[in-house]
C-alpha positions as CSV (number, residue, x, y, z in Angstrom):
1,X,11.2,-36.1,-0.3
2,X,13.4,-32.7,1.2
3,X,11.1,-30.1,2.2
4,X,14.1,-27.5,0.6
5,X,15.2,-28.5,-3.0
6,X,18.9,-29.3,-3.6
7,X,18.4,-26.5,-6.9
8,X,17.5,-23.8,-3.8
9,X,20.6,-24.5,-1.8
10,X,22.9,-24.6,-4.6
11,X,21.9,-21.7,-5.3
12,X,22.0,-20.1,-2.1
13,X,25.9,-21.4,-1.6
14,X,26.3,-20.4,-4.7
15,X,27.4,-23.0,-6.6
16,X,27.1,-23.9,-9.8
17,X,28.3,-27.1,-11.0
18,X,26.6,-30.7,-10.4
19,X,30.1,-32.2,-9.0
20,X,29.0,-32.1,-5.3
21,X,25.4,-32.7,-5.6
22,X,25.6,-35.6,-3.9
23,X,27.5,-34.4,-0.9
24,X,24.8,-32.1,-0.8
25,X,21.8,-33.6,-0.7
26,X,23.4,-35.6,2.0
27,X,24.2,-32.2,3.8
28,X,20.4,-31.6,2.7
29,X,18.7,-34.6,4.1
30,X,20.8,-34.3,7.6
31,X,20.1,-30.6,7.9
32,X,16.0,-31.8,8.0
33,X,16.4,-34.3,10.1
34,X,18.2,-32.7,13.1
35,X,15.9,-29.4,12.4
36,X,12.6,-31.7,11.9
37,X,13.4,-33.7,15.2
38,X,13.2,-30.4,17.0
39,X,10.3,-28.6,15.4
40,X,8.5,-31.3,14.1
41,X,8.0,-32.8,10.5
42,X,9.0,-30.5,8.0
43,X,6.7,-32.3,5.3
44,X,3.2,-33.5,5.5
45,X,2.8,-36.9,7.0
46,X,0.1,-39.3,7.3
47,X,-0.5,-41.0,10.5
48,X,-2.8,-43.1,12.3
49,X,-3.1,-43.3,16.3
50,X,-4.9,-44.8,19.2
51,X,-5.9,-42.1,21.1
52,X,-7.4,-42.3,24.4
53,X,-11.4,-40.6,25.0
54,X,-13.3,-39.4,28.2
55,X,-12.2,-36.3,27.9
56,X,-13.2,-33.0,26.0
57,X,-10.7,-33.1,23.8
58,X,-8.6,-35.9,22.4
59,X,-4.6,-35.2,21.9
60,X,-2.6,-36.5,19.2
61,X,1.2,-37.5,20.4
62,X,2.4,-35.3,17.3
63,X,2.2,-32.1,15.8
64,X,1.8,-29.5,14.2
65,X,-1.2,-31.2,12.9
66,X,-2.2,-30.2,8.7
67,X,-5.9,-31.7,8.7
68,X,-7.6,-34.8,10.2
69,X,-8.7,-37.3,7.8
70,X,-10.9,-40.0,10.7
71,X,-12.0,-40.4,14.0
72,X,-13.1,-43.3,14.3
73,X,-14.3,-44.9,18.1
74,X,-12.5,-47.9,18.6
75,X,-16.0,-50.6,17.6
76,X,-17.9,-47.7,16.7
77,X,-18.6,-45.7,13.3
78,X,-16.6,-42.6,11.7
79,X,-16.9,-39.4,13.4
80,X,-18.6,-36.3,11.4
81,X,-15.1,-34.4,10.9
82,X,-17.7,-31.3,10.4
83,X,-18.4,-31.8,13.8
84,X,-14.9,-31.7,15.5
85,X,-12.6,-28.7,15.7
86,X,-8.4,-29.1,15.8
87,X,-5.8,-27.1,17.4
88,X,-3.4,-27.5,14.7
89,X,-0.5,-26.5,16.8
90,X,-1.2,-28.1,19.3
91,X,-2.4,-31.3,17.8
92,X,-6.0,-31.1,19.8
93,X,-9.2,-32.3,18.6
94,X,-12.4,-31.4,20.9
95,X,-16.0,-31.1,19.3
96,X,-17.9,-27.9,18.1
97,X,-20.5,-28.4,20.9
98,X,-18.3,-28.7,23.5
99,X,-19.5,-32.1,24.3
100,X,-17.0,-34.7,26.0
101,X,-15.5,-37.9,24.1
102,X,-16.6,-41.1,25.1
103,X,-14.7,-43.2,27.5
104,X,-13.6,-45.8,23.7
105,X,-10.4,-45.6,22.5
106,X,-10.5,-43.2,19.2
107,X,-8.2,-44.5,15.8
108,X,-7.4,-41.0,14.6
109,X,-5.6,-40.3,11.4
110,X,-4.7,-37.6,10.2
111,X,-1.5,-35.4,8.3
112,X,1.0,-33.8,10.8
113,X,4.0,-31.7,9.9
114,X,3.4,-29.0,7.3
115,X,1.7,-28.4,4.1
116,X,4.1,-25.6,3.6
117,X,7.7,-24.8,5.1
118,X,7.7,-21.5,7.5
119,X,10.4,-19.1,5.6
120,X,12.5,-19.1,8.7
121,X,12.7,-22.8,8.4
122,X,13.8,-22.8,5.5
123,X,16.0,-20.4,5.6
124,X,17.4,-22.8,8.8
125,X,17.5,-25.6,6.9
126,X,20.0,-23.7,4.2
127,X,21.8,-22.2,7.2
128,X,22.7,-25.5,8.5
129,X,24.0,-26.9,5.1
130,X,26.0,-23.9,4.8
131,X,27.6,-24.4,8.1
132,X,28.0,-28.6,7.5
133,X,29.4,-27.4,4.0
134,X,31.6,-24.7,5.2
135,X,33.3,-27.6,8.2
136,X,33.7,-30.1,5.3
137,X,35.4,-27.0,3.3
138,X,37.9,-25.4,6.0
139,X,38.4,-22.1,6.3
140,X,39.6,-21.4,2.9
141,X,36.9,-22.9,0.7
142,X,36.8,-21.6,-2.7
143,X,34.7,-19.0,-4.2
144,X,32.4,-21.4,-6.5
145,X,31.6,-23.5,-3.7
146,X,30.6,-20.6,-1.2
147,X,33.7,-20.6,0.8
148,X,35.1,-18.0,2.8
149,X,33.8,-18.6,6.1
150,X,36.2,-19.7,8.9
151,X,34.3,-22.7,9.9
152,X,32.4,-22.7,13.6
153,X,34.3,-24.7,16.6
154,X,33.3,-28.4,16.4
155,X,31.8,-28.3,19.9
156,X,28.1,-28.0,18.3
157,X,26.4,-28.5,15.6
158,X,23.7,-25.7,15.5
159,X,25.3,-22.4,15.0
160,X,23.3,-19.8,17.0
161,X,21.9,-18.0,13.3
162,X,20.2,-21.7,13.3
163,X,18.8,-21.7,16.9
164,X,17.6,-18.6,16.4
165,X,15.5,-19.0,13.5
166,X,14.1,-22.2,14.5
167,X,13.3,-21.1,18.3
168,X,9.5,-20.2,17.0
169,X,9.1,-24.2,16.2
170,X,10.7,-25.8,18.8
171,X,8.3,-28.3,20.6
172,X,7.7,-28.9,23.6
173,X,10.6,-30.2,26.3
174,X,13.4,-29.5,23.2
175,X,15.8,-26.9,23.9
């Protein structure tokens, strides 16, 4: 499922007819990928790790993180989620207390991405669409399919109005 409707970037190229919709949503569906590798999972996810304890906190190898769902000691019964506190953005889980996990291996699932899409990221994800569109196009696109733009050199594939709207997100060790 796209995190930015195919209706919402039509409309945002400003075209109106169905003929390319296809092309599009490809366009679409690339756009999230390359912008979702580096900022994460633009949709909500469900996931379920093994997650090393003996610490005071436990960290999940993705995030953002939405909500947890179980924490479960590896031979051992469900944690109280009352009792636990996460770092969304980080993707940390420590307890309340303050007390330290046990030495087990944890099975933790829980939703990462986003519940929601950050307007900036959406806005990115359009962005790049419009660029991918405007390369297909050439420089003299027409009017009803948003043309106009003299397409960007084909040394990259992020134009800078992208990179700088997604720089907020970016996760760790991606630059």
């Amino acid at each position: 499922m796209s995190a930015v409707s195919l209706a919402d970037v039509k409309t945002y190229l400003k075209i109106t007819v169905g003929t390319y919709d296809i092309e599009l949503q490809g366009f679409v569906d690339a756009a999230e990928a390359v912008i979702g590798e580096k900022c994460g999972s633009l949709t909500s996810v469900s996931r379920t790790d093994r997650v090393t304890g003996g610490y005071d906190s436990l960290v999940l190898p993705v995030a953002p993180v939405v909500s947890l769902t179980s924490v479960i000691p590896v031979n051992g019964s469900a944690l109280t989620l009352g009792d636990l506190h996460l770092s969304a953005s980080a993707g940390v889980v420590t307890y309340n207390s303050g007390s330290s996990f046990s030495s087990a291996a944890y099975d933790v699932t829980y939703q990462y991405g986003r519940s929601s899409l950050p307007g900036d990221l959406t806005l990115a994800v359009k962005e790049l669409v419009r660029h991918l569109w405007m390369t297909q196009r050439g420089p003299t696109g027409s009017p009803s399919t948003g043309g106009g733009d003299a397409p960007a050199p084909p040394a990259f594939i992020l134009p800078w109005r992208v990179l700088e709207l997604i720089a907020p997100h970016l996760q760790a060790g991606i630059a």
